[in-house]
C-alpha positions in Angstrom: 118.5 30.8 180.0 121.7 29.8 181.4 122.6 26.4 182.5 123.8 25.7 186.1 125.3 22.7 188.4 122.3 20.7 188.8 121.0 20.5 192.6 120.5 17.1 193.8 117.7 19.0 195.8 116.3 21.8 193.3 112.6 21.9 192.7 111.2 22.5 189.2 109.7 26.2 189.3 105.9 26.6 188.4 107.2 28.2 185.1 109.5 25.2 184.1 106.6 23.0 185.5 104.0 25.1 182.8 106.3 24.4 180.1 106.9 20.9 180.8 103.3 20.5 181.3 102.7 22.1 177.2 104.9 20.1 175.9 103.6 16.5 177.6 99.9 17.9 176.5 100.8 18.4 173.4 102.5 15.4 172.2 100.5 12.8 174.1 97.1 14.3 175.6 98.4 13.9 178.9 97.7 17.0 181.3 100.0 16.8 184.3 98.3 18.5 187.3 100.6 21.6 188.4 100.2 20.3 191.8 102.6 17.5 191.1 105.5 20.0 191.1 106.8 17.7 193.9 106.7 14.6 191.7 107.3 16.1 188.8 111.3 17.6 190.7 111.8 14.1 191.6 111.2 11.9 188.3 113.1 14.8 185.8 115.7 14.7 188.2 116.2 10.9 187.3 116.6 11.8 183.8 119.0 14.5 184.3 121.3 12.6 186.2 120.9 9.3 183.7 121.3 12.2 180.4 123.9 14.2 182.0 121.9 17.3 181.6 122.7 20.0 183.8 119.2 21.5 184.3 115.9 21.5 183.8 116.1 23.8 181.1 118.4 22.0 179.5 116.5 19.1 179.2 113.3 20.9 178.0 115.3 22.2 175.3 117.0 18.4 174.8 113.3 16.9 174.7 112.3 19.8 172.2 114.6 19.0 169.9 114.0 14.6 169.7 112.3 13.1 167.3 109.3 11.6 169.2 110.5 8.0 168.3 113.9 8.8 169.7 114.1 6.4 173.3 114.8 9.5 175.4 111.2 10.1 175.1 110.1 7.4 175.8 112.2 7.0 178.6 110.7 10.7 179.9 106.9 9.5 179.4 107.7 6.0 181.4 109.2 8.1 184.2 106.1 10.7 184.8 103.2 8.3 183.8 104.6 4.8 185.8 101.4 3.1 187.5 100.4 0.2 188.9 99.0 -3.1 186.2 98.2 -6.4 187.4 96.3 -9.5 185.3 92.6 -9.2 186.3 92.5 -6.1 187.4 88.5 -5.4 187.3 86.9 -8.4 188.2 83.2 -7.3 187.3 84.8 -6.6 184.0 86.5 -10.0 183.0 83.1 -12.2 184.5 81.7 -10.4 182.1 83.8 -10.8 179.1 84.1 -14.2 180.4 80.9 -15.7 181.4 78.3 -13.3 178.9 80.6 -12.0 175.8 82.3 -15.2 175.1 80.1 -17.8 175.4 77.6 -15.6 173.3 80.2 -15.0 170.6 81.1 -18.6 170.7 77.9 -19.7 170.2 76.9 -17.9 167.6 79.8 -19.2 165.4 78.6 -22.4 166.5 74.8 -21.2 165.0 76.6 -20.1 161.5 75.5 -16.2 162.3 79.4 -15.1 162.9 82.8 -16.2 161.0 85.1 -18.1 163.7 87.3 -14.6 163.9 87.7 -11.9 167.0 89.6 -9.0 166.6 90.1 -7.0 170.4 92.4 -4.0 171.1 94.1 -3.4 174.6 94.4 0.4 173.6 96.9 1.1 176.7 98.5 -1.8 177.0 101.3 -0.9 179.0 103.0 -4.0 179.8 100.7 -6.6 178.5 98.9 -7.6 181.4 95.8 -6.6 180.5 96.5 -8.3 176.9 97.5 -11.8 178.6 94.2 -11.2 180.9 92.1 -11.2 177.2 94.2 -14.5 176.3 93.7 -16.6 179.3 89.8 -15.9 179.2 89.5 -16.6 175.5 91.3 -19.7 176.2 89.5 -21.2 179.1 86.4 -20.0 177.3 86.8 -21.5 174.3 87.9 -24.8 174.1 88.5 -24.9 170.5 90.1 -21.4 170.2 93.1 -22.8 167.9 90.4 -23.5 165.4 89.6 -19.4 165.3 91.3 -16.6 164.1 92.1 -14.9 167.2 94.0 -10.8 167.1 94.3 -9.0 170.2 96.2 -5.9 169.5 98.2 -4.3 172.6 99.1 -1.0 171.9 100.9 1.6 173.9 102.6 4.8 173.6 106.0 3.5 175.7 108.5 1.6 173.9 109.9 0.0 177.2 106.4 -1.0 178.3 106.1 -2.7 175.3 109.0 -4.7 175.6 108.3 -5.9 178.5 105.1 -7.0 177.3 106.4 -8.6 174.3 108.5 -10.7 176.8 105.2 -11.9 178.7 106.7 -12.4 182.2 104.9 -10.9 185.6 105.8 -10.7 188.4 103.9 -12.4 191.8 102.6 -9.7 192.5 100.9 -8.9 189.0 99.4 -12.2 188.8 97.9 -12.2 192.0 94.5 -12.5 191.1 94.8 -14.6 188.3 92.6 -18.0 189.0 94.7 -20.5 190.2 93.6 -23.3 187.5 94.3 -20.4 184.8 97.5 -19.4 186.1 98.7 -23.4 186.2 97.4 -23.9 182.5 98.5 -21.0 180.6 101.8 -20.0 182.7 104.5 -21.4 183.9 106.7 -20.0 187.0 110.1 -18.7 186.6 111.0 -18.1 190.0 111.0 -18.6 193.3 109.1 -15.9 194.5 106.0 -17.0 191.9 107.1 -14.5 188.9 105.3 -16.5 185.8 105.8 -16.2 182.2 103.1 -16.8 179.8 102.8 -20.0 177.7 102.9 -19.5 173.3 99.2 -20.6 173.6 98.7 -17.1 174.9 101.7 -15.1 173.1 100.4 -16.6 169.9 96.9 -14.6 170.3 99.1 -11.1 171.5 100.5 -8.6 169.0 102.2 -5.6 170.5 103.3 -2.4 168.7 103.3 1.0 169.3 101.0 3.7 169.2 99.6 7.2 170.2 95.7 7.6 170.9 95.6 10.7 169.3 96.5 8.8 166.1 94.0 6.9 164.1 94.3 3.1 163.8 94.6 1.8 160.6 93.0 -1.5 161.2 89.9 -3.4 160.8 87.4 -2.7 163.0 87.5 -4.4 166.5 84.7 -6.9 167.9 85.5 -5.0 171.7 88.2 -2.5 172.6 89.3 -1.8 176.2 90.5 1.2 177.5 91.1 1.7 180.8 92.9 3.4 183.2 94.7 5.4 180.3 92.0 8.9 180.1 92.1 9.6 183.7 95.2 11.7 182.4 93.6 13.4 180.3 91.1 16.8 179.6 88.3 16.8 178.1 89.9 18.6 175.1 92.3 15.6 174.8 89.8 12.8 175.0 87.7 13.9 172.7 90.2 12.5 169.5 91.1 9.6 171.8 87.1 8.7 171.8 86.8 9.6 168.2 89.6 7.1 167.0 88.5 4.4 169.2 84.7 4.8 168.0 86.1 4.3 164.1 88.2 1.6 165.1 85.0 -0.3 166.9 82.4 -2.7 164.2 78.8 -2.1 164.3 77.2 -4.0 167.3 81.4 -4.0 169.2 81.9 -3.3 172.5 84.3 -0.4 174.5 85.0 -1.2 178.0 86.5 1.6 179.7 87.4 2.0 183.3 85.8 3.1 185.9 86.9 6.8 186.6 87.8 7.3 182.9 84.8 10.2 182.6 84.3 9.5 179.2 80.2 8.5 178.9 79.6 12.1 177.8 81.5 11.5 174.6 80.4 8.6 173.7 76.6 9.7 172.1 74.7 7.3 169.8 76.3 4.0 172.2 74.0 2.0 174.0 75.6 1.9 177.8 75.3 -1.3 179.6 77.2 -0.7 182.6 79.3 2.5 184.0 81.7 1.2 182.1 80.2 -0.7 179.2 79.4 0.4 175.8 78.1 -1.1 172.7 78.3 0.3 169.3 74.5 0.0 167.2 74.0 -1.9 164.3 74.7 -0.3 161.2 71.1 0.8 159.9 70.3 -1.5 156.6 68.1 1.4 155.2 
């Protein structure tokens, strides 16, 4: 297909929009609606103008032809799959991961039935706000937490996310509903405008790095994995390896908290659900 002056004003076509759509699907799970043709005209457009690509076909091909590690990507998937994050986002989630699975953890290190260890996973960690929200609680929630061997894993498929969250600053806005005595102990304000960054008692916890779903993990198993706000994107088709990995990555007797419009309780057979959005992984029989 030949290449043409881009127009600032041209619309993707439904058959550029299919292909884009295959390609997305195939390398991450994601399934863009065709309805978003609209969006879709908008945010490859930004590419084009920052790659110098003269069409939409051009950059298909471009894409087609990257290694998956190679930044254009990733600057491609941050473009069509930007959404809102915030600390504390969920708050029925975080009282309980604050007020019931702490304090039960913690005490039963302190009754000699569990090692002083927690492993967690942030499976879409985007920026790290949802990581820094799992370091703040284990912190106020556990006094002697530098006594522990403390990993929680932030993992996401974006490379620019995860700098961002490597660098552990939000802005007002995404810590507006962290508590104030939280926010005052484990941050400390960069700017005028109440932009924070978060304090090495917190960064210490945090690993980031990236990582697909579809993949496998190679790690230990996980005490409680979150993931949230990440399978709305995809099918059923693509969740189904997504669920699979996470359930090998989670310990006998872990938790998965997912969100709340992730549509996922139909894949997850053989957990015990707690909540909408709660499940918990059964002991390993001893038999």
């Amino acid at each position: 297909m030949a290449s043409t002056t881009l127009d600032p004003q041209a619309q993707i076509s439904l058959a550029q929009m299919r292909e884009y759509i295959d390609l997305i699907y195939r390398t991450t799970g994601i399934r863009i609606p065709e309805q978003k043709t609209t969006l879709m005209s908008n945010r490859i457009r930004r590419r084009l103008r920052a790659t110098g690509m003269q069409d939409y076909d051009a950059y298909l091909r471009h894409l087609r032809n990257l290694s998956r590690q190679d930044r254009e990507w990733d600057a491609f998937l941050q473009e069509i799959t930007t959404h809102e994050t915030y600390l504390f986002r969920d708050d029925t989630q975080w009282e309980w991961f604050q007020k019931t699975f702490l304090p039960a953890v913690a005490q039963q290190a302190q009754r000699g039935q569990r090692t002083r260890q927690l492993r967690i996973w942030s499976a879409a960690a985007s920026t790290g706000d949802e990581a820094h929200t799992i370091a703040s609680c284990i912190a106020h929630a556990i006094p002697q937490h530098a006594r522990w061997s403390i990993t929680i894993l932030g993992t996401d498929i974006g490379l620019a996310a995860l700098e961002e969250a490597r660098a552990g600053e939000f802005s007002a806005r995404a810590m507006r509903l962290v508590p104030a005595e939280m926010r005052d102990k484990y941050f400390v304000r960069i700017a005028d405008d109440g932009a924070c960054r978060a304090k090495d008692v917190l960064r210490s916890m945090i690993t980031f790095r990236q990582h697909n779903l579809l993949s496998p993990l190679r790690e230990q198993p996980f005490d409680l994995i979150f993931l949230k706000n990440v399978l709305i994107y995809f099918d059923k088709q693509s969740k189904q390896p997504v669920v699979q990995n996470i359930r090998q990555a989670l310990r006998p007797d872990g938790y998965l908290v997912t969100g709340p419009a992730e549509g996922v309780s139909d894949l997850l057979g053989g957990m015990d659900r707690l909540e909408s959005w709660l499940f918990r992984n059964p002991v390993a029989s001893t038999k």
